[in-house]
TORPA-4810 file (N, C-alpha, C, O; in nm, 3 decimals):
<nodes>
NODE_1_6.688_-2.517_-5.892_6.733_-2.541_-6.027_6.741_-2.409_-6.102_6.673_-2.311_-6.070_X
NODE_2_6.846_-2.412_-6.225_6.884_-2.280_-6.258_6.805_-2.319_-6.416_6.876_-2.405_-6.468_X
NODE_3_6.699_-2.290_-6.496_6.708_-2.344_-6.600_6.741_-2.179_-6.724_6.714_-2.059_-6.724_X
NODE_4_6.817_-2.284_-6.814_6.855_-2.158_-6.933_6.795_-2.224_-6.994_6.798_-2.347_-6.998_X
NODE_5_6.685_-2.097_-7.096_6.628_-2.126_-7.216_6.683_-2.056_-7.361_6.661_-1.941_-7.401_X
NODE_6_6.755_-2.154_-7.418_6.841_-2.103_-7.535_6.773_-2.093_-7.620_6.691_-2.184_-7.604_X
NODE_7_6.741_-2.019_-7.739_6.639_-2.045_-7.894_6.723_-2.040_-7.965_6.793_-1.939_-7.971_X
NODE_8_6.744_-2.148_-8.042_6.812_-2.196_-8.175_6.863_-2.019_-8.216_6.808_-1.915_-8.182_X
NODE_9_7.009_-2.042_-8.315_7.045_-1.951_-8.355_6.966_-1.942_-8.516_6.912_-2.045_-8.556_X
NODE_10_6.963_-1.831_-8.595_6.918_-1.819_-8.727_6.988_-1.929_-8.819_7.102_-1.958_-8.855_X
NODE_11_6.883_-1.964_-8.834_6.845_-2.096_-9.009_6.789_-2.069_-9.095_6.686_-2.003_-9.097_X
NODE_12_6.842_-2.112_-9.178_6.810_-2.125_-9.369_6.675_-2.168_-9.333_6.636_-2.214_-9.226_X
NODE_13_6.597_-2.141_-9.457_6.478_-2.192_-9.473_6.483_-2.362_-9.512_6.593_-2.411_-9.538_X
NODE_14_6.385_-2.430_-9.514_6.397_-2.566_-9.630_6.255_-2.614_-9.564_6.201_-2.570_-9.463_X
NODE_15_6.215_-2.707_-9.644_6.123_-2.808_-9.647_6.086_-2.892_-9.550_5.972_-2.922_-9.514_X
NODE_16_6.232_-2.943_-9.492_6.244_-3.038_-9.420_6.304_-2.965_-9.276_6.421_-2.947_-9.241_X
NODE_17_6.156_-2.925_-9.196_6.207_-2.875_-9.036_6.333_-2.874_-9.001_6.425_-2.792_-9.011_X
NODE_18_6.319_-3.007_-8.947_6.419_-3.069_-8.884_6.523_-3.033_-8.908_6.596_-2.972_-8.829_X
NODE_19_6.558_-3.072_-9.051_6.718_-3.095_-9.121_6.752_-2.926_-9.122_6.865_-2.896_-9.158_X
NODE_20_6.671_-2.829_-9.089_6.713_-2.681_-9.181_6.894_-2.653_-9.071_6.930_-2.735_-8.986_X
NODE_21_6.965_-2.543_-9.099_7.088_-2.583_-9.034_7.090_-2.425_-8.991_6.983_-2.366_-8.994_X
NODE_22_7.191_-2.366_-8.958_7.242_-2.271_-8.910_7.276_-2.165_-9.034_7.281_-2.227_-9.140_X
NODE_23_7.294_-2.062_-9.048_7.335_-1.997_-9.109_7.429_-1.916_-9.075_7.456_-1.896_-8.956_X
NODE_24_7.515_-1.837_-9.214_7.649_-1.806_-9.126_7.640_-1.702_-8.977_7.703_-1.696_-8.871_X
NODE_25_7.536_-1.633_-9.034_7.498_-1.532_-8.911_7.427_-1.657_-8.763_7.468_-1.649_-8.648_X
NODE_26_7.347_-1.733_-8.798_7.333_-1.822_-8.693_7.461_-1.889_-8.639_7.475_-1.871_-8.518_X
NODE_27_7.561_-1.962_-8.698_7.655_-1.987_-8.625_7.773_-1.863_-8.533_7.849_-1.885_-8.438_X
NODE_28_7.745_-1.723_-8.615_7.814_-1.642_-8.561_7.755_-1.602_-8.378_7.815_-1.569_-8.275_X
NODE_29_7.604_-1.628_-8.415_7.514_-1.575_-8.286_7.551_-1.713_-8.189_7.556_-1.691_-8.068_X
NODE_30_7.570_-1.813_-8.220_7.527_-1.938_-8.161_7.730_-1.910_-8.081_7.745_-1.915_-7.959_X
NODE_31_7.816_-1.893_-8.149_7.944_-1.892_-8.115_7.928_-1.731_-7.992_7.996_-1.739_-7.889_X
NODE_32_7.881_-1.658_-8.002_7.888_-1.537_-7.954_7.792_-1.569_-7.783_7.813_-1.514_-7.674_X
NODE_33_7.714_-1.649_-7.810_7.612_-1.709_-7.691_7.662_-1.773_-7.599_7.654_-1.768_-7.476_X
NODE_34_7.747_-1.867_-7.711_7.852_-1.960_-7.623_7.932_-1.929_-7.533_7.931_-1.953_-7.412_X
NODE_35_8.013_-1.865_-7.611_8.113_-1.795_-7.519_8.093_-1.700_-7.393_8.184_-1.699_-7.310_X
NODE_36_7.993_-1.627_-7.374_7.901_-1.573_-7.279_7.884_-1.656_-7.175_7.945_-1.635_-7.069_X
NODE_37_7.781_-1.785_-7.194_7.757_-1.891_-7.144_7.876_-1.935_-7.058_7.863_-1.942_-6.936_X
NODE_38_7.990_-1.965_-7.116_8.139_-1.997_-7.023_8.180_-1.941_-6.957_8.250_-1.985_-6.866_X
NODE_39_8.145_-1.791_-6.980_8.224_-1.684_-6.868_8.170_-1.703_-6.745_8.243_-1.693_-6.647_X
NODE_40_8.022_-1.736_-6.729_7.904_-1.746_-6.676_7.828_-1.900_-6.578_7.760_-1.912_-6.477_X
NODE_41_7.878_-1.977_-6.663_7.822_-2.080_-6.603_7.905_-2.160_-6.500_8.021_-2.125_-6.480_X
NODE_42_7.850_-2.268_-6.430_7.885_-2.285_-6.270_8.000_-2.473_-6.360_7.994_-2.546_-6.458_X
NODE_43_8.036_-2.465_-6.306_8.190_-2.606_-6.371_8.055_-2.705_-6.430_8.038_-2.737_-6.548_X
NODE_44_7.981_-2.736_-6.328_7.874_-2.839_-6.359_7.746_-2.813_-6.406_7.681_-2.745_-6.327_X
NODE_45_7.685_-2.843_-6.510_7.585_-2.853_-6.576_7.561_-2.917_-6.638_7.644_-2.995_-6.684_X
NODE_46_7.401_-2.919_-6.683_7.381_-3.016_-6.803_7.311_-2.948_-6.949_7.244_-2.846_-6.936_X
NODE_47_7.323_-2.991_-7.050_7.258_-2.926_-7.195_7.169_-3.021_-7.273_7.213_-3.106_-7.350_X
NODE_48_7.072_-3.005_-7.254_6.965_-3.077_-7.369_6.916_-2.990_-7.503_6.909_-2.867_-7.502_X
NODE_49_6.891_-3.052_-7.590_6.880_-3.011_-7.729_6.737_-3.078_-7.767_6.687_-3.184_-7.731_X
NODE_50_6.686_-2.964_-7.863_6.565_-3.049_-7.945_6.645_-3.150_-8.076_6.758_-3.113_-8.107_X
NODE_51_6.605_-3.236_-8.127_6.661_-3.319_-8.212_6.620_-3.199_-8.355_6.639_-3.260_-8.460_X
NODE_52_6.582_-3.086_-8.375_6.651_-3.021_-8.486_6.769_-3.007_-8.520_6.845_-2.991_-8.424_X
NODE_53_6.826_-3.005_-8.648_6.918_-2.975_-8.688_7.005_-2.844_-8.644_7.123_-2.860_-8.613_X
NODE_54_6.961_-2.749_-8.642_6.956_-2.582_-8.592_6.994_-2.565_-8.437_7.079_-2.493_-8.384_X
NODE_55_6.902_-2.656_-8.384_6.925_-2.631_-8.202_7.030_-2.710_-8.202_7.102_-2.642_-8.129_X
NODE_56_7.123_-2.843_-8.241_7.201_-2.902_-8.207_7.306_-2.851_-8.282_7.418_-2.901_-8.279_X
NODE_57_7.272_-2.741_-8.358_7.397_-2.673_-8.415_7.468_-2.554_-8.337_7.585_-2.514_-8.339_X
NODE_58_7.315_-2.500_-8.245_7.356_-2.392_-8.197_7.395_-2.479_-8.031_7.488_-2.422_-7.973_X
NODE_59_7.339_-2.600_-7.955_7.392_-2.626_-7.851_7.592_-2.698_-7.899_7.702_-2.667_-7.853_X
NODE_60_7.578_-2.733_-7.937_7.746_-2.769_-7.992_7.858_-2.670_-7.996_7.980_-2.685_-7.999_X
NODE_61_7.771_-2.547_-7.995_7.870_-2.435_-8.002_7.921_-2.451_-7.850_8.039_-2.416_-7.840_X
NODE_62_7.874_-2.486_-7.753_7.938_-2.475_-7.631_8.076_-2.570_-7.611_8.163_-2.544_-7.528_X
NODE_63_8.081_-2.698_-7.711_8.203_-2.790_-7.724_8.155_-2.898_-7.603_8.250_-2.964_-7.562_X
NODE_64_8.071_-2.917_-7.561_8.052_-3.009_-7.465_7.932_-3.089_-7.523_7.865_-3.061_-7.622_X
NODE_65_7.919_-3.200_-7.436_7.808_-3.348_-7.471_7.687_-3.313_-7.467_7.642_-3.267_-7.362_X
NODE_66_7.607_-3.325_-7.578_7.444_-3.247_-7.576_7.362_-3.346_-7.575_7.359_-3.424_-7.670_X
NODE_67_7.291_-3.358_-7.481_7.157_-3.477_-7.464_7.019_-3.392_-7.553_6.962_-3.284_-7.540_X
NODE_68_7.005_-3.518_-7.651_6.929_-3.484_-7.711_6.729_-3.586_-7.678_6.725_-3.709_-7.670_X
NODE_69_6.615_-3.510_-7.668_6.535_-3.522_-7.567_6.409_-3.478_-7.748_6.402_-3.373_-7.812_X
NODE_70_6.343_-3.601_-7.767_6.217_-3.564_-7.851_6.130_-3.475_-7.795_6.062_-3.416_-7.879_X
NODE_71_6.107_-3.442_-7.669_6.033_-3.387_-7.614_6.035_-3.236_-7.583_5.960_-3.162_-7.518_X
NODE_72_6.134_-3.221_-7.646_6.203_-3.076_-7.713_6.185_-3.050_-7.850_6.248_-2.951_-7.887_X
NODE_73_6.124_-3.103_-7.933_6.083_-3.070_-8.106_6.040_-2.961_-8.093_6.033_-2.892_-7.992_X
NODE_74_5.985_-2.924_-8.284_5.988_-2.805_-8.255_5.834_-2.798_-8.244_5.786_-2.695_-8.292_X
NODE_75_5.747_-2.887_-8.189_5.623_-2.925_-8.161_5.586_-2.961_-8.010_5.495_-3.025_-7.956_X
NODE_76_5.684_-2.900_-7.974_5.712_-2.962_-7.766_5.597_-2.825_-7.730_5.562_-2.721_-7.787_X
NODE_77_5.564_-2.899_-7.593_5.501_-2.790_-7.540_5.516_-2.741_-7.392_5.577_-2.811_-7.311_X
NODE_78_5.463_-2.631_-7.360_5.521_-2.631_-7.228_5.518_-2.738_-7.139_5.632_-2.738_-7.092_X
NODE_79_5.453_-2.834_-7.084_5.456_-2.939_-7.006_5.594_-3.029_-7.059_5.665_-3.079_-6.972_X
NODE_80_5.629_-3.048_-7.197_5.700_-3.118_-7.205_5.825_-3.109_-7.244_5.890_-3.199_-7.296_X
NODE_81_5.882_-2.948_-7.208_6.001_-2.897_-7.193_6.004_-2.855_-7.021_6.118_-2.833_-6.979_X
NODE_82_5.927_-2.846_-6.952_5.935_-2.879_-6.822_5.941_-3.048_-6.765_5.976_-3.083_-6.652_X
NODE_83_5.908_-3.118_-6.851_5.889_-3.271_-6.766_6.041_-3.298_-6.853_6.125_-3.370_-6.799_X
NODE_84_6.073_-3.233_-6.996_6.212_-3.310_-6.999_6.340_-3.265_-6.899_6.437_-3.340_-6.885_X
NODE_85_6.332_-3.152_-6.839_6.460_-3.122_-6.767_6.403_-3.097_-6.609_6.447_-3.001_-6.547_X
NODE_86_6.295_-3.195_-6.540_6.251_-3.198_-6.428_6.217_-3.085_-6.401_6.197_-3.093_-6.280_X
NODE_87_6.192_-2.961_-6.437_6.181_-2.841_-6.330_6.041_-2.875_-6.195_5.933_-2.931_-6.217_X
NODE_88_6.081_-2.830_-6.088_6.150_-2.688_-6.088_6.329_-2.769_-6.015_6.433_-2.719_-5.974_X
NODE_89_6.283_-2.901_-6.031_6.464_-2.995_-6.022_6.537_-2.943_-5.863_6.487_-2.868_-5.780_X
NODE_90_6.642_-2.999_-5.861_6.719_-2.998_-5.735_6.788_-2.829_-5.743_6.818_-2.748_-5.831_X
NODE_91_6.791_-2.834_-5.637_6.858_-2.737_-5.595_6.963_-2.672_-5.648_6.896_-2.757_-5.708_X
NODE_92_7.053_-2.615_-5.690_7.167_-2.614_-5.746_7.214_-2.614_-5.849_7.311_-2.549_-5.889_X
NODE_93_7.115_-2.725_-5.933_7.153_-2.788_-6.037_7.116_-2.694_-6.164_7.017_-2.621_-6.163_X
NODE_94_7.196_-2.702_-6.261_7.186_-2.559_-6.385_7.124_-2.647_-6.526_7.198_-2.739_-6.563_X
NODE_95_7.050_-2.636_-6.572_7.049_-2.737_-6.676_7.016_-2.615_-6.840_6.923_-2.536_-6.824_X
NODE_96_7.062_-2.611_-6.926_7.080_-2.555_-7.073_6.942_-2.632_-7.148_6.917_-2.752_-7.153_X
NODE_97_6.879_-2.541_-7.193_6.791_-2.642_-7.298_6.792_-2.560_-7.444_6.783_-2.438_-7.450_X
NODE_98_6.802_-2.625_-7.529_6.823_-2.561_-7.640_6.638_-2.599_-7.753_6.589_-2.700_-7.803_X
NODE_99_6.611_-2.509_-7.748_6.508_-2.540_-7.863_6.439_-2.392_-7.968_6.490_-2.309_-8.042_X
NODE_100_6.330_-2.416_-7.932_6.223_-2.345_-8.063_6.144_-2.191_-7.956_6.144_-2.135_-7.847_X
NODE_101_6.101_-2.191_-8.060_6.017_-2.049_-8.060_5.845_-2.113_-8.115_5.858_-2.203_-8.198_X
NODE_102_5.722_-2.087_-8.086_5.680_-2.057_-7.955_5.679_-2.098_-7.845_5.650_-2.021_-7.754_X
NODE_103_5.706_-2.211_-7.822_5.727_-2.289_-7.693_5.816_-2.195_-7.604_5.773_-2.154_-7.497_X
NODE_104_5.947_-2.162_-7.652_6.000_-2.104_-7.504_5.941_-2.001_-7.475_5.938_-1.981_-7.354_X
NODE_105_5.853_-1.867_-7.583_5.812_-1.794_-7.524_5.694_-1.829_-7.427_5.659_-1.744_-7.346_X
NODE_106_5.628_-1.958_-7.433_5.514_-1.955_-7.338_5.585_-2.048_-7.222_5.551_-2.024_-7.106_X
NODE_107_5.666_-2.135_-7.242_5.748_-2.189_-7.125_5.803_-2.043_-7.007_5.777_-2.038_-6.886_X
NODE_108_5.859_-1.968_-7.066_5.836_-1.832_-6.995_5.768_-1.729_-6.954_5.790_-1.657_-6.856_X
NODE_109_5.665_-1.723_-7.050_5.505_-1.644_-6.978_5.490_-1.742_-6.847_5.516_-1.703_-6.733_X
NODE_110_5.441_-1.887_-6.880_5.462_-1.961_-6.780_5.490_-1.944_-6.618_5.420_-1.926_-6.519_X
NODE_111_5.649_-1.961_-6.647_5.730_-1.961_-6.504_5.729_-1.799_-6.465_5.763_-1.807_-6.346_X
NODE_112_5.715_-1.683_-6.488_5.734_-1.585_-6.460_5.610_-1.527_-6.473_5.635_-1.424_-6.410_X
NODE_113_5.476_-1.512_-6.512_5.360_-1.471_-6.467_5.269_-1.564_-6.465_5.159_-1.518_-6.433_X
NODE_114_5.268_-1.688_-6.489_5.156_-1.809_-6.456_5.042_-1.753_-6.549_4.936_-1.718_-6.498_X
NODE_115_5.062_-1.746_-6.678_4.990_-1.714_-6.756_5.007_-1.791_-6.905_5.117_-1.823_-6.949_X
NODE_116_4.899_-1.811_-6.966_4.920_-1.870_-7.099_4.937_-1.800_-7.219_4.920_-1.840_-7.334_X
NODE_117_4.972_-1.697_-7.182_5.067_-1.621_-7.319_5.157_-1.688_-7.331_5.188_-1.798_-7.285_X
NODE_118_5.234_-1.568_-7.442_5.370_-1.574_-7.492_5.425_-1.476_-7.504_5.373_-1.369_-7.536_X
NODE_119_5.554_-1.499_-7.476_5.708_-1.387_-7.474_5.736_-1.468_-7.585_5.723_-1.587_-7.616_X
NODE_120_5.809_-1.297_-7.669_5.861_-1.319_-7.774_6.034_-1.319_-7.751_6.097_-1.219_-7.715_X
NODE_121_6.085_-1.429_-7.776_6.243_-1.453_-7.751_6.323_-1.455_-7.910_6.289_-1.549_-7.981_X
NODE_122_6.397_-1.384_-7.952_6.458_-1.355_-8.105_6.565_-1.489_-8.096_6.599_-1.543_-7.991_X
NODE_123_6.608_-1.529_-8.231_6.703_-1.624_-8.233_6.813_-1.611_-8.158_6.885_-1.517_-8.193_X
NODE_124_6.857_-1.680_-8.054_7.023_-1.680_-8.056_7.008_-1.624_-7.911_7.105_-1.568_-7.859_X
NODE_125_6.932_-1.633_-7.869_6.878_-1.545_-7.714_6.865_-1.584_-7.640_6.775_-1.667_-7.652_X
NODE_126_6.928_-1.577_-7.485_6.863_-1.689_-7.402_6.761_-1.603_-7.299_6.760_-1.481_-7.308_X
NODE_127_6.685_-1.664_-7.211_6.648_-1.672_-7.043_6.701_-1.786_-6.924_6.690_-1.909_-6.923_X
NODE_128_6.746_-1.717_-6.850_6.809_-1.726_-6.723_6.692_-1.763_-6.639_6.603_-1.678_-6.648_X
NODE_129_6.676_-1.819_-6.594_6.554_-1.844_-6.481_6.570_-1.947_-6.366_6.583_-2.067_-6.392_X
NODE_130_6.568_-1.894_-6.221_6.641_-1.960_-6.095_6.481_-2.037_-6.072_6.406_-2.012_-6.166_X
NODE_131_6.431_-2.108_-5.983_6.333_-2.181_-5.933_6.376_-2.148_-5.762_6.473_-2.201_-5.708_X
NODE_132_6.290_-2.059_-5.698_6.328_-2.026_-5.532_6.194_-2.051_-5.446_6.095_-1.977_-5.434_X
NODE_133_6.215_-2.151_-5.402_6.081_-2.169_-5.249_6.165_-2.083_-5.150_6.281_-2.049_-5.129_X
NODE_134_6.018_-2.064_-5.095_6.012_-1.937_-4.975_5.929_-1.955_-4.951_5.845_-1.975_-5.038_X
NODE_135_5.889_-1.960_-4.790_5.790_-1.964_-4.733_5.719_-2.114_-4.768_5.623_-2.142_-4.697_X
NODE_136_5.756_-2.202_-4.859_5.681_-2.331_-4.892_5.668_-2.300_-5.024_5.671_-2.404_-5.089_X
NODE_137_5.653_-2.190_-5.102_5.581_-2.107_-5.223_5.714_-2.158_-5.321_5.828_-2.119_-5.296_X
NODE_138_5.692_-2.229_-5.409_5.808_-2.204_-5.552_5.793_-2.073_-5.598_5.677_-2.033_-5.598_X
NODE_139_5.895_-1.979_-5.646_5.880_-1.875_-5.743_5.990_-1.909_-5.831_6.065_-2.006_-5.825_X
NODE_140_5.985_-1.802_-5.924_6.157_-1.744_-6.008_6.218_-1.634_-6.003_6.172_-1.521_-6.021_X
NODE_141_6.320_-1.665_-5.978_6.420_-1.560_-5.994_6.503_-1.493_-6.181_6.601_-1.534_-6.243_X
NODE_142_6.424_-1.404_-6.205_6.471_-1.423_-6.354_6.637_-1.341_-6.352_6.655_-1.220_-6.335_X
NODE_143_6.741_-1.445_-6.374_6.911_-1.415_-6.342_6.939_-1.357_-6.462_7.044_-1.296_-6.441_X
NODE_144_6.902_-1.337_-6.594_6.937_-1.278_-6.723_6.863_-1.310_-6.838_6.808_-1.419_-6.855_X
NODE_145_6.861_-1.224_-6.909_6.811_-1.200_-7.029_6.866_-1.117_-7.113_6.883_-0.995_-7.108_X
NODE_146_6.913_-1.253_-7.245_7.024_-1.143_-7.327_7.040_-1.206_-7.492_7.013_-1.319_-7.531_X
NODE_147_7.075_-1.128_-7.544_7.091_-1.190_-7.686_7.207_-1.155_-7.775_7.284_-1.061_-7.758_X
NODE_148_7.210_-1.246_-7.877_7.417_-1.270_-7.943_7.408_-1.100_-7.923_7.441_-1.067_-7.809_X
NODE_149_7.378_-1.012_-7.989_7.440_-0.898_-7.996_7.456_-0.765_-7.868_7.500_-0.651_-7.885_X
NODE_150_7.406_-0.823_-7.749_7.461_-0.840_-7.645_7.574_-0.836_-7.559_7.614_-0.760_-7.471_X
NODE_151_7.610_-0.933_-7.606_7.742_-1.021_-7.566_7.811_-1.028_-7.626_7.911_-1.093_-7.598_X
</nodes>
């Protein structure tokens, strides 16, 4: 399994988590990600979203069907951004997850040093991360790391 970890593009402040939205510079990063993403990605995949406002603003930028997964809030934790998109999953298979900050940085301390820190990931940024047995052993292959101004 190929998993991409997207972090919401930059949002307005507000009250209400959830509802906060994109801003013009977030939709500019979230459009700039996107398009990257297409040059890049394999015909078949799949994209899950946290039910924020922000992450389903910035997964939409890709123009395709976004499965949206509670278990992606912005209160998810590592176990349950791994149990929503199966990792370490089938073979082949590429799956997009769109959410929050701290979670993906420790979803990535995680898979790449088996440690309970955190990596700091900036808005609008993704990680690339392959899942490879060898020898019987799961590891990762980390395939990219990049952000809107980047690309």
């Amino acid at each position: 399994m190929e998993l991409i970890l997207w972090r919401h593009a930059d949002a307005a402040p507000g009250a209400d988590d959830l509802e906060r939205k994109l801003t013009a510079k977030g939709r500019k990063q979230a459009a700039r990600m996107a398009a990257w993403l297409q040059q890049h990605l394999p015909e078949k995949y799949s994209i899950y979203s946290s039910p924020a406002k922000r992450a389903l603003q910035t997964a939409n930028a890709l123009g395709v069907t976004v499965n949206v997964s509670e278990l992606l809030s912005t209160d998810a934790s590592v176990a349950d951004v791994l149990k929503a998109v199966g990792w370490p999953g089938d073979e082949g298979s590429v799956v997009i997850v769109v959410g929050h900050q701290p979670t993906f940085g420790r979803v990535v301390a995680r898979l790449v040093g088996d440690t309970d820190s955190e990596v700091s990931i900036q808005k609008g940024a993704l990680w690339w991360i392959e899942a490879r047995t060898k020898m019987g052993k799961t590891g990762v292959l980390v395939r990219a790391v990049t952000a809107p101004e980047f690309v």
